[in-house]
C-alpha positions in Angstrom: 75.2 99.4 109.7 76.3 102.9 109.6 79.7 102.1 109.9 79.2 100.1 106.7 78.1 102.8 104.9 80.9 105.2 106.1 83.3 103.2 104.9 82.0 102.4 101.8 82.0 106.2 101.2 85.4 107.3 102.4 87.1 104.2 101.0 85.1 103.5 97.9 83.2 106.8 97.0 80.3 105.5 97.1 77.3 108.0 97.4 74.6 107.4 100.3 72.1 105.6 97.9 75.2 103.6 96.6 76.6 102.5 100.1 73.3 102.1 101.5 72.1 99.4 99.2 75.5 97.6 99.5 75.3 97.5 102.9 71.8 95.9 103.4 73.1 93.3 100.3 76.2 92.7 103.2 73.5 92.7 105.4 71.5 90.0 104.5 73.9 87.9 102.2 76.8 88.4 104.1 79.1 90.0 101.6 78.5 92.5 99.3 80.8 94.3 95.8 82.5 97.3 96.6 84.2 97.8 93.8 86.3 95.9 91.0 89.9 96.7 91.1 93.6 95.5 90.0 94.9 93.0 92.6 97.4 95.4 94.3 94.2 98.3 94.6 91.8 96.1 96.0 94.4 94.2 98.4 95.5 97.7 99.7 91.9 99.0 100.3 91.3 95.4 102.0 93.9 96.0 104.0 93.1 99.6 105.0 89.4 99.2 105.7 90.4 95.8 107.8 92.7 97.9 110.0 90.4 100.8 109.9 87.1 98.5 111.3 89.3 97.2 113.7 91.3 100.5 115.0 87.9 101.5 115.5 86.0 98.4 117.1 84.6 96.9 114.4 84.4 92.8 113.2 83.9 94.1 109.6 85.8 91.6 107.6 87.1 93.0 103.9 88.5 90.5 101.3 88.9 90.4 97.5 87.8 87.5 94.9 89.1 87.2 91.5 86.7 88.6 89.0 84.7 85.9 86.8 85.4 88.4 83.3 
């Protein structure tokens, strides 16, 4: 859970309060927003914070979804 929330911070600026409500929403649904982004931003921070979890032991899965607007 902690690791959630420091990632959330250095890869979405997201402020303790922020980060730690998203990561009990990942928590207990199993996915949580980050962020909304263009599709080349949020396919690069994907990428990062899958490489970054994983670099650093971590089965933290990041995707993106097309946004409903």
């Amino acid at each position: 859970m902690e690791f959630v929330i420091h990632v959330l911070q250095k890869y979405f600026q997201k402020n303790e309060a922020e980060a730690h409500a998203i990561m009990l929403e990942v928590h207990t649904r199993g996915f949580g927003v980050c962020g909304i982004f263009t599709y080349e931003v949020a396919e690069s921070k994907a990428a990062k914070v899958t490489k970054y979890a994983r670099d650093n032991g971590h089965p933290l899965k990041c995707s993106t979804d097309p946004c409903d607007s």
